[in-house]
C-alpha positions as CSV (number, residue, x, y, z in Angstrom):
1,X,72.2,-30.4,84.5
2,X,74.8,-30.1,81.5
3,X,72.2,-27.3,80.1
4,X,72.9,-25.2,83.7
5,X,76.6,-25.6,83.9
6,X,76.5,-24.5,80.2
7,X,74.8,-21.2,80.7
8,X,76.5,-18.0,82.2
9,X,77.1,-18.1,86.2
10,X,75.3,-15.5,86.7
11,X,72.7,-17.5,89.0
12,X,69.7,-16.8,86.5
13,X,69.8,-20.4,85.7
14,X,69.5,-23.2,88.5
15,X,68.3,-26.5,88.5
16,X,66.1,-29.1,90.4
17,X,66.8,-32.9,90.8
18,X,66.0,-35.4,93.9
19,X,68.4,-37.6,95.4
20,X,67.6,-39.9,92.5
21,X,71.1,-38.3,91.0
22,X,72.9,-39.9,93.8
23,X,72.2,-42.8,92.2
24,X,72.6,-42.4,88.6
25,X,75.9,-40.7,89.7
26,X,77.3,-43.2,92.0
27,X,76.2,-45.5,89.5
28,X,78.8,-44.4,86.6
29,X,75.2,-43.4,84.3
30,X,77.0,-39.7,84.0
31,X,79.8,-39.3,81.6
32,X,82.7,-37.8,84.4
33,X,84.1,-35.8,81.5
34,X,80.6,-34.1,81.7
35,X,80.3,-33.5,85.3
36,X,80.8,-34.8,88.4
37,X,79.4,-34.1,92.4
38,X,82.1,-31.5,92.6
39,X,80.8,-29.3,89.7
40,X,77.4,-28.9,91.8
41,X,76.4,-27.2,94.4
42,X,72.7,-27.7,96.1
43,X,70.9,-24.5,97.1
44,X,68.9,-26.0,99.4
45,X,66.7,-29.0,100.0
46,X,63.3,-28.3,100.1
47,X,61.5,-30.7,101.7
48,X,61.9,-34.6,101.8
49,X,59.7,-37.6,100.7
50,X,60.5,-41.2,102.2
51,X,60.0,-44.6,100.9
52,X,58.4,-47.9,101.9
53,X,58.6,-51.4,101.8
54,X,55.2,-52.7,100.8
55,X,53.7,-56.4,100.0
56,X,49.8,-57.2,99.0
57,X,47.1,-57.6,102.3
58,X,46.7,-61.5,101.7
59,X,50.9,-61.6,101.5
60,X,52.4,-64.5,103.5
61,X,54.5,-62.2,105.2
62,X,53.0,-60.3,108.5
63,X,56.5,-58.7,108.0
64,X,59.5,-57.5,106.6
65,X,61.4,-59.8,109.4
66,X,59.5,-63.0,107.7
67,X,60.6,-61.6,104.3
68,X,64.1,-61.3,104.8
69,X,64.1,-64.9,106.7
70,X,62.5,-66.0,103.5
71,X,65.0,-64.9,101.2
72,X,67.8,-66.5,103.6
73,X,66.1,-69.9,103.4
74,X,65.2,-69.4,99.7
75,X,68.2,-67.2,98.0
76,X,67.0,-65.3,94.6
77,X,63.4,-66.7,95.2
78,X,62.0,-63.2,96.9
79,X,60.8,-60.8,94.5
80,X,61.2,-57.1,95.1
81,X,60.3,-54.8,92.8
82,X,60.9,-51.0,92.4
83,X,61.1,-48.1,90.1
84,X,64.7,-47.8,87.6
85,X,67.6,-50.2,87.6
86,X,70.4,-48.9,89.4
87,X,68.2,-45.8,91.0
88,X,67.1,-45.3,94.4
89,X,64.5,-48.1,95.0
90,X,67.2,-50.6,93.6
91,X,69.5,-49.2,95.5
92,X,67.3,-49.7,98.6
93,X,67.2,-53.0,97.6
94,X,70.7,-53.9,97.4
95,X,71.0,-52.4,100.8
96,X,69.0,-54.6,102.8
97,X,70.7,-58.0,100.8
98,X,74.1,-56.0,101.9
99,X,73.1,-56.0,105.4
100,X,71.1,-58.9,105.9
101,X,73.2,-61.4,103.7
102,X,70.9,-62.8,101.7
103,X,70.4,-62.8,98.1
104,X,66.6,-61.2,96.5
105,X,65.6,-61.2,93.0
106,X,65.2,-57.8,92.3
107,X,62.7,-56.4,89.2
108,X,62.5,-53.4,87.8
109,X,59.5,-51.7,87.0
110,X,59.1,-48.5,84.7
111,X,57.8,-45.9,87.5
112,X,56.1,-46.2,90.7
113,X,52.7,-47.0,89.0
114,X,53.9,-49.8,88.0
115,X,55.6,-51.3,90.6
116,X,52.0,-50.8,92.6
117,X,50.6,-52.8,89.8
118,X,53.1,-55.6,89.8
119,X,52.0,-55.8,94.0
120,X,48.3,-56.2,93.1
121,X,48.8,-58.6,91.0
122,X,51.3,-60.9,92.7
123,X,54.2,-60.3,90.3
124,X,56.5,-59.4,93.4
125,X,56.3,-59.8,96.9
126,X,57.7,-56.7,98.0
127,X,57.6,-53.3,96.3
128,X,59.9,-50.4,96.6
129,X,57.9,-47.3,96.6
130,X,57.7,-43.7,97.8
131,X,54.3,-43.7,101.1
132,X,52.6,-41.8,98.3
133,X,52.2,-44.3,95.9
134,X,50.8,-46.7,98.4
135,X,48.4,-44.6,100.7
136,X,45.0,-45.1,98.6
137,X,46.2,-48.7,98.3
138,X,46.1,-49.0,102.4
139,X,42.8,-47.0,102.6
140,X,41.4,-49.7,100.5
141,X,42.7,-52.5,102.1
142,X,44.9,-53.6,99.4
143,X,48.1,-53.4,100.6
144,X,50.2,-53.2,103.4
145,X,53.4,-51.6,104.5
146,X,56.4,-53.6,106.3
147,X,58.3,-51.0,106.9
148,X,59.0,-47.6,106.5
149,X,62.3,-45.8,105.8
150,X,62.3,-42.8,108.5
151,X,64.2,-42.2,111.5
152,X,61.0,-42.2,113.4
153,X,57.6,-43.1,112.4
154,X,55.7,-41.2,110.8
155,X,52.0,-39.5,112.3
156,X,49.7,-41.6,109.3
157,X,51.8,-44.9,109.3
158,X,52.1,-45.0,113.4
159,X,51.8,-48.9,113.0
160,X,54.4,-49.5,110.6
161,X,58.0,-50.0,112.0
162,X,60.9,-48.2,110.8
163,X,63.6,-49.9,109.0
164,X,65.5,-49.7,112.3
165,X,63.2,-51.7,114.1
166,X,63.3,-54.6,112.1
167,X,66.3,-56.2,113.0
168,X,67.7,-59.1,111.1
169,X,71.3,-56.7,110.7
170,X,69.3,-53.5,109.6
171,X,69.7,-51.5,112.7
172,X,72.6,-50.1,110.7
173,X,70.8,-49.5,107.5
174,X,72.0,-46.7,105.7
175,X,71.0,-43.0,107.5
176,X,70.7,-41.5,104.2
177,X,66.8,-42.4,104.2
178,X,65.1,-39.4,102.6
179,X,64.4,-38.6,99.4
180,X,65.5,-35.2,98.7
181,X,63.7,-32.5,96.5
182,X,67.4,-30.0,95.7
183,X,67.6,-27.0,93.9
184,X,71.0,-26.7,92.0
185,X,73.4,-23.8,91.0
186,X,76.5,-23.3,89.6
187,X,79.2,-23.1,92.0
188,X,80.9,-20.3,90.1
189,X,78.4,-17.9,90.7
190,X,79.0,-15.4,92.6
191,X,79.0,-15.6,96.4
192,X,76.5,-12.4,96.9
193,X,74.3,-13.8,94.0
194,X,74.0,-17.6,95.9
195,X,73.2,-15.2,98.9
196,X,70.3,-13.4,97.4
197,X,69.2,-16.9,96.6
198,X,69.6,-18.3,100.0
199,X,67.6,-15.6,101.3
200,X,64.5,-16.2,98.9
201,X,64.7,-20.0,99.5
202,X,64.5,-19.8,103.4
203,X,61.4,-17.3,103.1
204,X,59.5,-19.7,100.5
205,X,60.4,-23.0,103.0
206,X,59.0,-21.2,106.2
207,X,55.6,-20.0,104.7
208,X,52.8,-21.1,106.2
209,X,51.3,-21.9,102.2
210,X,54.3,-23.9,101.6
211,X,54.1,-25.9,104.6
212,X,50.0,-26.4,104.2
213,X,50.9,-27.6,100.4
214,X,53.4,-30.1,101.9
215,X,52.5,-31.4,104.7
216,X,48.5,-32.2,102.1
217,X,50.7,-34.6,100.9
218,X,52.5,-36.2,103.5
219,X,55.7,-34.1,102.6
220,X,58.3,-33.6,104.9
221,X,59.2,-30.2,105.8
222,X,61.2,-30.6,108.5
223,X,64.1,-32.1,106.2
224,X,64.6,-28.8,104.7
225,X,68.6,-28.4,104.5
226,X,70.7,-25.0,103.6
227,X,73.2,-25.1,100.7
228,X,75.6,-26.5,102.5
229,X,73.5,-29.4,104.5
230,X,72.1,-30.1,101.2
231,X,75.5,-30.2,99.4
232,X,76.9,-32.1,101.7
233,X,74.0,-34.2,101.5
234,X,74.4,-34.4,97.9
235,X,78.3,-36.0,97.6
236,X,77.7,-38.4,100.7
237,X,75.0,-39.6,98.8
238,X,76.9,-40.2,96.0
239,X,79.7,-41.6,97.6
240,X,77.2,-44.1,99.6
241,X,75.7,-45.0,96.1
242,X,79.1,-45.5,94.5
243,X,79.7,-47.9,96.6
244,X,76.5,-50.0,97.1
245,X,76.5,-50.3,93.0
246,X,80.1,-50.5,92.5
247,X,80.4,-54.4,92.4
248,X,77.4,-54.2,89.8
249,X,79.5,-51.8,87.3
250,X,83.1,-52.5,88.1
């Protein structure tokens, strides 16, 4: 990101992230005197992947409801794993002990891969993961999915509640679900040029090719946002981050 803000504004030079910079932002893990939220400006959003909660098939838990009750009963005894300390799937984390009171022992795991692995073999009881990473493992019968983090559910996990219809205090769980795929620019470049760019973008999101490609994969298409959806996006999510990691940092 520094290497973009360092070039000329001309607009020849963007960037791409996901909304895993919320989190390493809100988290105090960029210098300020480097950038911060206000220095960027999102294109667009391109599409949207979403995470889920998942546990192995011969778990104890028929859900995430039994999970969480677990974790009251037992504080710091429930193992959750997930991808990056202070990133989104710990952040995910924290959110549900925030809401639900009750205190989970969160590990971290190097990557996605990983925290698949750690499910098979009974390291942790729930994993933090985007669907992706899961999908072969519910083909096979390996593992399971408690819950998915979508407004509504989604056509190849029909069975799998959303977070909002677990209860146990999440019906308010954060609305800021998605995980975003941005595009980046300097906001000094000229209006006209961020134009031209807007233009291009919206062609690319509504061709049929792109929306094959994504929706292969589970991808979610419809969460395409314009600069400034996405750039609003973009600083709420910090600001929501900032203050789920705040007591961690401060």
């Amino acid at each position: 990101m520094s290497y973009m803000l360092n070039q000329p504004a001309d607009g020849y030079t963007i960037s791409y992230i996901t909304s895993t910079i919320h989190h390493i932002m809100g988290s105090g893990q960029v210098d300020k005197s480097l950038f911060d939220e206000n220095d960027l400006e999102m294109l667009a959003n391109l599409s949207g992947d979403f995470v889920v909660f998942s546990t192995y098939a011969d778990s104890q838990f028929k859900t995430l409801a039994e999970a969480i009750e677990f974790a009251k009963v037992n504080p710091g005894k429930l193992r959750w794993g997930g991808a990056q300390s202070m990133g989104t799937h710990h952040y995910n984390a924290l959110s549900v002990m925030n809401h639900t009171g009750t205190d989970i022992n969160f590990i971290v795991y190097e990557n996605a891969s990983e925290t698949v692995l750690g499910l098979l073999g009974k390291e942790i009881e729930i994993g933090s993961t985007t669907q992706g990473s899961v999908v072969p493992y519910l083909e096979s019968g390996e593992l399971k999915v408690l819950a998915q983090l979508t407004l509504e559910r989604k056509e190849h996990l029909s069975d799998v509640p959303t977070i909002f219809e677990v209860g146990m205090g999440l019906e308010n769980f954060d609305k800021y679900l998605i995980s975003c795929k941005y595009l980046v620019i300097n906001p000094e470049v000229p209006e006209e040029v961020k134009q031209a760019w807007d233009s291009i973008i919206y062609k690319v999101v509504n061709d049929p090719e792109w929306i094959e490609f994504n929706q292969r994969f589970n991808q979610l298409v419809d969460e395409y946002m314009n600069r400034e959806e996405a750039t609003n996006c973009f600083r709420e999510g910090v600001k929501t981050s900032r203050e789920i990691f705040g007591p961690l940092v401060n």
